[in-house]
N, C-alpha and C positions, 0 to 999 in steps of 0.2 A: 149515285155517281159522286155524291160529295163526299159520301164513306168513302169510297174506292182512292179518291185523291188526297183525304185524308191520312189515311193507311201510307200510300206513296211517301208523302211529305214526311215521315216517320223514318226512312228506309236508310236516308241518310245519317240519321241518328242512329241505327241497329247496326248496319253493318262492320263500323269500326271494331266492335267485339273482337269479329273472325281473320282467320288467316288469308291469304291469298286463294286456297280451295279450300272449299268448305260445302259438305252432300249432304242432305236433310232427307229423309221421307216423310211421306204422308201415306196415311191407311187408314183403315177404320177397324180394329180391333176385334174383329168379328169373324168367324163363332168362336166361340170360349171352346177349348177342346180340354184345360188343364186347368188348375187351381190348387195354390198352395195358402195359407195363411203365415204371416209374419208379423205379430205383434196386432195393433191396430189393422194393419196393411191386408192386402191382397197382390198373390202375384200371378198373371194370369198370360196362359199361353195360349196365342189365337192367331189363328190365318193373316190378320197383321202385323203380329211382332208380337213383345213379351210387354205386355203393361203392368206397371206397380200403378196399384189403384189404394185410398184410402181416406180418410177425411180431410184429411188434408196436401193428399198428392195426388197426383193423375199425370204421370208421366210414359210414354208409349216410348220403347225401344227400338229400332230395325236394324237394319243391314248397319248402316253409317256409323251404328254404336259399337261396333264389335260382332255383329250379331254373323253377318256375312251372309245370311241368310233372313227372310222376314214369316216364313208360315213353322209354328210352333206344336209339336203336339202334347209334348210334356213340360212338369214341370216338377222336381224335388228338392226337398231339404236334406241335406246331408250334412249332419253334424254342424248345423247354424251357420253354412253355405250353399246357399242355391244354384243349381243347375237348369238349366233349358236344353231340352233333347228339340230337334228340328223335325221337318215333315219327313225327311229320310236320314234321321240319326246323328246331325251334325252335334257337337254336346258343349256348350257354354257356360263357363261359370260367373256368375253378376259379381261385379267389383267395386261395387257403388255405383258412380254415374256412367259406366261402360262395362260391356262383357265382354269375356277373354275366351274363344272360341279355347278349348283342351283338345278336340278328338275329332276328326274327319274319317276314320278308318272305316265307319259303315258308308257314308256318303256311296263310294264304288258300286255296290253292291244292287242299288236302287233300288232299294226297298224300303216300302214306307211304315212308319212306325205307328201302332195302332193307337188311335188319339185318347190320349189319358191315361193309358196303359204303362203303367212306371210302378217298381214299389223298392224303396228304399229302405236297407237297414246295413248297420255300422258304416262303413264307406263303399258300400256297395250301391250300386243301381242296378234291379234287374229292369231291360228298355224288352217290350214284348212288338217284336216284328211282325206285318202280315206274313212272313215267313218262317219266323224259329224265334229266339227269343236269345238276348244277347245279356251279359252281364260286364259291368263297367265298374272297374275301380278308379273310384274320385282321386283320389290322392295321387296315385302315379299318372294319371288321364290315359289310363290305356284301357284296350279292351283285353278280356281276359278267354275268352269263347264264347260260340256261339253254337246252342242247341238246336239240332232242326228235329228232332223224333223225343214225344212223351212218350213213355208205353211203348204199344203198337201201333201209333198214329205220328204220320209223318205231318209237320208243318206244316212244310214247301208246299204239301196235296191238300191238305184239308185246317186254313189258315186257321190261328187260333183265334181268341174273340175277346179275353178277360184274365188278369191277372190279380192275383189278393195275396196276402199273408199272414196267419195267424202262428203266434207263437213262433214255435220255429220250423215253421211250414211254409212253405211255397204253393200254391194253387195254378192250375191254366185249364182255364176253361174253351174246351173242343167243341165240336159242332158232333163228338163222339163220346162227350161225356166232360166229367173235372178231373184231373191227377196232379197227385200230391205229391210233395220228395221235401223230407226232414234236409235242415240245410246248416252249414256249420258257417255261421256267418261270419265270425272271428277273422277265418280266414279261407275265405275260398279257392284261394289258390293252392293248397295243400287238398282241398279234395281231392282226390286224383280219379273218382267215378262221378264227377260232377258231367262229365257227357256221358255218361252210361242211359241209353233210355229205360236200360231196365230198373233202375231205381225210381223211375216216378211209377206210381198206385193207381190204377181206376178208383175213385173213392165216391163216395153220395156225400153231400155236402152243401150246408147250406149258405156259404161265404158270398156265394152268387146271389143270392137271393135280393130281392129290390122291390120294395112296395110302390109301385107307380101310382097308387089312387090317393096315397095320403102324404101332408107335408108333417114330419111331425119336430118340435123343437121344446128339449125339457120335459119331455111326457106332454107336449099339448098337444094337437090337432090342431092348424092351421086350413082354416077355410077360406082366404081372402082368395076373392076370383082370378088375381093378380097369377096366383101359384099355378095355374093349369090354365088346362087349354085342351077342349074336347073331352073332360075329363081327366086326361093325364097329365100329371106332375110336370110342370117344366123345368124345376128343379134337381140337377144332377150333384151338388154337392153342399152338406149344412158344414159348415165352418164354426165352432162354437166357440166364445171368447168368455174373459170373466166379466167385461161387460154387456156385450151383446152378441150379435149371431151373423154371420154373412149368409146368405141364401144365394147357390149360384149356379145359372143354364147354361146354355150353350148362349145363347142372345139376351141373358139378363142377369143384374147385379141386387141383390137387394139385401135392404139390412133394416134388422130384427133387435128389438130394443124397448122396455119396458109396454111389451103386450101389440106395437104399433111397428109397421111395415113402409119402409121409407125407399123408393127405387131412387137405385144411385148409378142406375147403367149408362146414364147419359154420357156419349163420348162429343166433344161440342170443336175440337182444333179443326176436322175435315168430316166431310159428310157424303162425296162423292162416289166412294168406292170404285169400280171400273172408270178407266179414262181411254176413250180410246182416238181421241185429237186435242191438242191443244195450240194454242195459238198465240202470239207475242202480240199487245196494245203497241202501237207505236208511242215513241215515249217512255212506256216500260210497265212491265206485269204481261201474267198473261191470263189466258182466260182458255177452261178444259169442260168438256161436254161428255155428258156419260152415254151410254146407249140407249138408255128411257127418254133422253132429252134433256137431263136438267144441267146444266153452267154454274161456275163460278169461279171467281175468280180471285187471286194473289198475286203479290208483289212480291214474293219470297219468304217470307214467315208467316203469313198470314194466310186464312180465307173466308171469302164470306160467306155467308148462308145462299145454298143451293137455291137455284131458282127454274124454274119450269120455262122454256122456253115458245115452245110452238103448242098450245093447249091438249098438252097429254098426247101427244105424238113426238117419237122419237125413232132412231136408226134401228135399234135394238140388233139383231143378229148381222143383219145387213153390213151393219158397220164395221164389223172383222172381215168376214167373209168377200165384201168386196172392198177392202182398204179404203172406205169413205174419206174425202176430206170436204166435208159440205158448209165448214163454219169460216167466214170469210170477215176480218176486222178491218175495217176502212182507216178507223182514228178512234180515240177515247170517248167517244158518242156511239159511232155508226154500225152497225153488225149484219150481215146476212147468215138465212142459216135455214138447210132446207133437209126438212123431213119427209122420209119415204115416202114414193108415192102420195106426198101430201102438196107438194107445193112449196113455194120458198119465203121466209118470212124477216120483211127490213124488222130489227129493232133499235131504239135510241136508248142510251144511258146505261149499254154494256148490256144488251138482255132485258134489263129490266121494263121497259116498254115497249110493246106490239106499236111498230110504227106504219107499216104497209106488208099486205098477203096479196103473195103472187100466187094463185092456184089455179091450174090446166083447164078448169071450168069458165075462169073469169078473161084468160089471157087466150086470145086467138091464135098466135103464134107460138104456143110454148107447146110441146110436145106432149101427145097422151099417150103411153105407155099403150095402156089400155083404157077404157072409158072412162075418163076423169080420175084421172092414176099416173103423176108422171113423175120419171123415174132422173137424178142427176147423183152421181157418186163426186163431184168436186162442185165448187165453187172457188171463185179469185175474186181479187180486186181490181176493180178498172187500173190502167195505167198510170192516168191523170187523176185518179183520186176521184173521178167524177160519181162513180157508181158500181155496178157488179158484174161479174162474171159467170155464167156457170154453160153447162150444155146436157142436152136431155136427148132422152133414148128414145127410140123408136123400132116398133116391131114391121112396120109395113116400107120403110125405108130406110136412110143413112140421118145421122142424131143430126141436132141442128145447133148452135152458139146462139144464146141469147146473153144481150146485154142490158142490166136494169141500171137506171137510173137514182141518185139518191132521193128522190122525190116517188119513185115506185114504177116510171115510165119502162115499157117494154119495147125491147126490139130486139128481132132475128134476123139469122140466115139458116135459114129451115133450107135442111138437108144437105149442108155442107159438110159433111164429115165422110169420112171413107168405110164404117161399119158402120152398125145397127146400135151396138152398144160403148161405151163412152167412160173414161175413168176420171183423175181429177185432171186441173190444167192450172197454168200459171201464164201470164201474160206482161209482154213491156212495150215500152213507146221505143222507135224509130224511127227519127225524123217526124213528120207526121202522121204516120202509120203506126196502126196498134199490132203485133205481132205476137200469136195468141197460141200456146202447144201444149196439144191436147193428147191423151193416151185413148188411143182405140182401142175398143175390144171385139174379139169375135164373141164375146161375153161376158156378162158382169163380172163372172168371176175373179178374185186377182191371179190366180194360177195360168187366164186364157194365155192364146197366141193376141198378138196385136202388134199397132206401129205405132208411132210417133206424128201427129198431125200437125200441119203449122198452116196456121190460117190468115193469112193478113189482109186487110180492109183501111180506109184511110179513117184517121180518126170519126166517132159520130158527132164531134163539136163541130164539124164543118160540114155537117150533114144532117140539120135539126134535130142531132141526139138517135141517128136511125145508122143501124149499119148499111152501108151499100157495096157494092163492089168486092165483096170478099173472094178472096180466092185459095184454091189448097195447095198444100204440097206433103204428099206423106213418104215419111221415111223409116226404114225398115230396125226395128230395135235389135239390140244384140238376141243371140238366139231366137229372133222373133216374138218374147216376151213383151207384154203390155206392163208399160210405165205405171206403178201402183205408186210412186210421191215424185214432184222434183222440186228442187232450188236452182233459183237463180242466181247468179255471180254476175253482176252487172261491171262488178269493178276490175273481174278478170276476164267481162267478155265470151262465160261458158254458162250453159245451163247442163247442171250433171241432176241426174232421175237414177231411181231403182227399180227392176222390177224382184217377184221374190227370189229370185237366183244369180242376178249380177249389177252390177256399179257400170252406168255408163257416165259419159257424157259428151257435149256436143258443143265447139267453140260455135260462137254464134255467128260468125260469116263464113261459116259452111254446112255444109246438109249433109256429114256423116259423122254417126253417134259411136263411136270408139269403146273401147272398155281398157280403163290403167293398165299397164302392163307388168309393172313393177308393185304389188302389194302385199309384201311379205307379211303374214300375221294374219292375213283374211283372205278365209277359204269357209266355205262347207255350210255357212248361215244361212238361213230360209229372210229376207231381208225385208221389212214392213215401211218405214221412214225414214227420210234425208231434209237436211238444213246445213245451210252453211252460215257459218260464223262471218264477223266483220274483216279477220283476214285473209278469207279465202280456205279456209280448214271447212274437212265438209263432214257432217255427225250423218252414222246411221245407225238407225235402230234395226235391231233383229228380234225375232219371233221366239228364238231361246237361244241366244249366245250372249247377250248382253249389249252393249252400245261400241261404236268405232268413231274414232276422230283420224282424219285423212288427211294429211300435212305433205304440200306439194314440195319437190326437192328441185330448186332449180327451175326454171323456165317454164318446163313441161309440166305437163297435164299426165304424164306416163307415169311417171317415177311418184311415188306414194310413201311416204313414212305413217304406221298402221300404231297406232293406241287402241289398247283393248280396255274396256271396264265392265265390271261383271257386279254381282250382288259382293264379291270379296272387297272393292273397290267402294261400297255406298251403296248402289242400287237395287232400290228396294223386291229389283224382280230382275232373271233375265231374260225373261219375257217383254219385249215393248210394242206398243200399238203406235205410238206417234213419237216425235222429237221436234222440240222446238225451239230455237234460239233467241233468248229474250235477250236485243242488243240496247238494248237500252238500261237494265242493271245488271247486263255481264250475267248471265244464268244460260243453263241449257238445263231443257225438262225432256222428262220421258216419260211417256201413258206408259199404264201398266193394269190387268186385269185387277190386281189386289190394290192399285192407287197411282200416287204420281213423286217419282223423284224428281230433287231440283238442287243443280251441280251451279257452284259458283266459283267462278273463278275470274282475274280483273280482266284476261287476253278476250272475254267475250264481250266485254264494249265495245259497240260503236263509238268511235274518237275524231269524227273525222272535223268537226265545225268547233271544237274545243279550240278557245283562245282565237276564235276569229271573229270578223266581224255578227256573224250571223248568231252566234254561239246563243244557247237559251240560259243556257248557266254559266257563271265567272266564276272564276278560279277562288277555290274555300278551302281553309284549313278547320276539322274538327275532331274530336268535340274539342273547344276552348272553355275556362282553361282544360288543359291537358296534366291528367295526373298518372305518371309512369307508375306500373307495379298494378292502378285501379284502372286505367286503361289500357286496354293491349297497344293500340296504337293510335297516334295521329296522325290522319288523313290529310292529304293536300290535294283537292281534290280537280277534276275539270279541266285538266292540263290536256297538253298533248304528248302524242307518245313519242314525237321527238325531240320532246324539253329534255335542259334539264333542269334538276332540283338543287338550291343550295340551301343549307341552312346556318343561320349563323348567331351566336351570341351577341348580347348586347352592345359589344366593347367591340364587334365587326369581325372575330376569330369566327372560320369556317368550321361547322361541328361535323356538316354530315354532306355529301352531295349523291345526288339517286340522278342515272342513266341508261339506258337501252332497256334492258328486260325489267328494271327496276321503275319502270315506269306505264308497263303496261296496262293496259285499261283507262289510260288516262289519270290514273293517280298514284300516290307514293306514300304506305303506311311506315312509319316511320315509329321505332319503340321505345324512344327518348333515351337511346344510347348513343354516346360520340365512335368516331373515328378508332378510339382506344378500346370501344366496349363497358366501357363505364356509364352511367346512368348521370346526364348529367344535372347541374344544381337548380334549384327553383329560378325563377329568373322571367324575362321577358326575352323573346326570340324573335328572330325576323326568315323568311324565307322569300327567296327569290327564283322566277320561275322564268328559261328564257328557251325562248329558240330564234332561229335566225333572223324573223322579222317582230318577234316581239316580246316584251318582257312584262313579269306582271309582281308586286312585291306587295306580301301583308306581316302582319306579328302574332304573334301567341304567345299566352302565358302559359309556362311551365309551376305547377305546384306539388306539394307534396301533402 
């Protein structure tokens, strides 16, 4: 925990770097399907992104960098510039600290590129499809055609497997044999029988050939146990250098150096892989759970090391399949988190300590599935912060809401729900009443039919912590789809849910669930996750279209202005398992099978206690001093969003004033340019920060 806070305390100091957005991913770099060598260096293409690995660098690429795309199958040098071919042929050239996508023209086609399958010569790349085999010239970024028949073996029918080149020969290796075809590399666009299929050869040849039982480097034989595995090599490429040797698998890196074997595979930034919920600390960070179970968390640049939650139980398939939301954060302490058919388990200090296990064996009132097997696909948080929420299935009757206590204390309403099965739920305070809605199902599945359950009972703090009196009301979802997420909008008085084919929602003093009427730009998504932001903008994630931000026009709740972003945009997939809005540092994240992006931008703060009495933080300008040119910008930070900002030289001359959209997120980055666009002189500054009832003034030094 005191890592976690410490990390935090940092964040104010990082972020000044960036722009007003700014998308990161995370991945784990794994399997290696490509490898190139560049000097010291490695450049390596993998289901993560494109890593440059070396002794001195370890930098991972994705979407965010250029890439548009995060799963790699190739990788080539062409004439002392590298390229990256994508999992379906997207083709990128590295331009130091970003890639320049060149080519989408296979993308259409969707077909995937056989992993490592490349061979380059003059400015050529032949990329080997499961289909035919495509030939790309670097220099213009076009493609040039594409083969689907060697010989007398068609592609499209009998995919190919292997590509090589010797001299000046082309190889493709069939599940019908290898052929060959002499190739004029100069210039292949003056071939004019380069699709002829009768020019490639049935040939015997041993280009294929791969010795799987031995590593061998220099004429040695390497025997270290390291290199294999059941006897075969794990070693797919030796890299030879004038000082040493790179040795490299699909899942390993190692390097070869005065007779001794040093593994350098370690990827140590993120360790997660699949994320498939994550959840916002109140405060700020969040915290993401894989499907084996294990958690951890960030604040936005960081994370910590994985940690295992409920003792080697986790959602695993469950957790896609019925859209789980089972991880529930109370505060920067408290966490619930329940495992299949396992039971539910408090932890203190984010995960890291087992505080109290609620399991069907121990709890009289909590539902068994089946004998000591009890099944809840959500979890909430009490209303008042007291404790937890979730509800459990039942095969012999209707699911029941139990409410645990932070102390561990259990209490139901056994068989209050209107099905057998139960998805997640979200819950608030009215007046004294907890008001608790829940997604039925006629089955776990997220695809079933189901409703909308709304259950209210008077708080249990007036009731020794025991629910009493609860009572139902269920209401029929759009198409009769079962709710797989929802958010609350407490501040516009709606609760809008997804199920996987529509966007509803439902003002909250009345009892019918609508669907927008107006939402130009979104149509046809299979839909996984929803959260709403601090002003009312609502995020969904989909299953393969990428994420939506939903901007209300006017009054209504009908009329929708639709933002699309896709892997083109940052994200690392567009694929999403969960969405979450961290409003405490302005972030929105997205689980994703291959990791997790995290979208920052200032409109997703929380702003609302900034500059009031209650405020946690007072208004800061940093970093101080402030040096334009080595700083992008000075922060002014903790405001409100309906200050404004002035800033003024020593002598009282106005340099700069920041209002309305200029101040969103509560703060105002400022690039030590005046009013004229000039940089202005070293000096000492003052800024004053006012809104109608209050004003707030500090200084900063400017230097150079």
């Amino acid at each position: 925990m005191k890592n976690f806070l410490a990390i935090l305390a940092l964040v104010g100091c990082l972020f000044p770097v960036f722009a007003n957005e700014e998308w990161q991913g995370f991945s784990e770099p794994f399997p290696i399907r490509h490898v190139v060598r560049i000097g010291d260096d490695l450049m390596l293409a993998t289901d993560g992104g494109m890593r440059l690995k070396g002794p001195q660098v370890d930098v991972l690429y994705t979407s965010e960098k250029g890439l548009e795309t995060s799963a790699f199958s190739a990788v080539a040098n062409v004439k002392g510039s590298l390229f990256a071919v994508s999992e379906y042929g997207l083709v990128a050239r590295y331009e130091g600290e970003r890639w320049k996508v060149v080519n989408r023209s296979y993308l259409s086609r969707k077909a995937r590129v056989v992993p490592g399958k490349v061979f380059s010569a003059n400015k050529y790349i032949a990329i080997l499809f499961e289909d035919g085999l495509a030939f790309f010239d670097t220099e213009s970024g076009s493609s040039l055609l594409l083969v689907d028949r060697v010989g007398d073996v068609s592609l499209s029918i009998y995919p190919p497997q292997d590509i090589a080149g010797r001299n000046d020969s082309l190889f493709i290796q069939t599940i019908h044999g290898t052929y060959a075809r002499k190739m004029d590399w100069s210039d292949l666009s003056r071939d004019f029988r380069l699709v002829d299929p009768s020019t490639w050869v049935h040939v015997e040849s041993d280009v294929f050939a791969r010795d799987s039982k031995h590593v061998i480097v220099g004429g040695v034989s390497l025997t270290d146990t390291l290199l294999f595995k059941s006897g075969e090599s794990r070693i797919n490429w030796i890299l030879e250098g004038a000082n040493f040797t790179y040795l490299v698998g699909s899942d390993i890196i190692l390097r070869y150096e005065n007779g001794a074997l040093e593994d350098v595979t370690n990827y140590s930034l993120y360790k997660l892989g699949t994320v498939y919920e994550i959840q916002a600390i109140p405060g700020g960070g969040v915290y993401a759970v894989t499907p084996e179970g294990f958690g951890a968390i960030s604040e936005g640049t960081f994370w910590t090391d994985a940690m295992l939650l409920f003792s080697g139980f986790g959602n695993h398939s469950e957790a896609f399949s019925y859209r789980m939301k089972a991880l529930s954060i109370l505060d920067a302490d408290l966490m619930m988190y329940h495992a299949w058919g396992q039971g539910m388990m408090i932890l203190k200090e984010l995960g890291r300590l087992p505080y109290y296990f609620l399991a069907p064996w121990k709890e009289t009132c909590m539902d068994q599935y089946v004998e000591n097997y009890t099944v809840a696909v959500g979890t909430a948080v009490a209303p008042d912060k007291s404790g937890f929420l979730s509800a459990t299935a039942r095969r012999d009757g209707t699911y029941s809401l139990i409410y645990v206590t932070k102390e561990g204390d259990a209490s139901c309403a056994t068989g209050i729900g209107s099905s057998h099965h139960v998805g997640p739920l979200v819950a608030r305070q009215e007046g004294s009443d907890w008001v608790v809605y829940v997604s039925a199902r006629e089955s776990f599945d997220a695809f079933s039919t189901g409703a909308l359950d709304v259950i209210r009972f008077p708080s249990p703090s007036m009731n020794g912590g025991r629910i009493v009196g609860a009572t139902l009301k269920t209401i029929q979802n759009i198409e009769q789809r079962t709710p797989v997420d929802f958010a609350l909008d407490e501040k516009n008085n709606v609760l809008w849910m997804v199920s996987t084919t529509d966007i509803g929602y439902m003002e909250l003093d009345q009892d019918t669930i609508r669907k927008p009427s107006s939402t130009n730009g979104l149509s046809g998504a299979e839909y996984s996750a929803i959260d709403v932001d601090p002003h009312g903008n609502v995020w969904v994630g989909s299953t393969n279209q990428g994420a939506y931000r939903l901007e209300r026009k006017g009054e209504s709740f009908d009329t929708l202005s639709v933002s699309h972003y896709t892997t083109k945009n940052g994200l690392l997939s567009d694929g999403i398992l969960d969405v979450a809005i961290d409003k405490g540092l302005g972030m929105a994240w997205f689980g994703h099978e291959n990791g997790i992006t995290r979208y920052r931008r200032n409109d997703l703060r929380e702003t609302t206690t900034f500059m009031t009495d209650s405020a946690v933080a007072k208004v800061k300008a940093y970093p101080v001093p402030f040096r334009p040119g080595q700083h992008v910008f000075l922060t002014i930070d903790n405001i409100a969003e309906n200050a404004r900002v002035d800033i003024y030289n020593r002598g009282g001359s106005l340099i700069r004033s920041f209002v309305g959209d200029e101040v969103a997120g509560g703060k105002v980055e400022w690039t030590g340019q005046g009013k004229n666009g000039r940089y202005v002189a070293p000096g000492v500054y003052y800024y004053v920060v006012r809104t109608s009832s209050k004003k707030e003034r500090g200084k900063f030094l400017v230097i150079r």
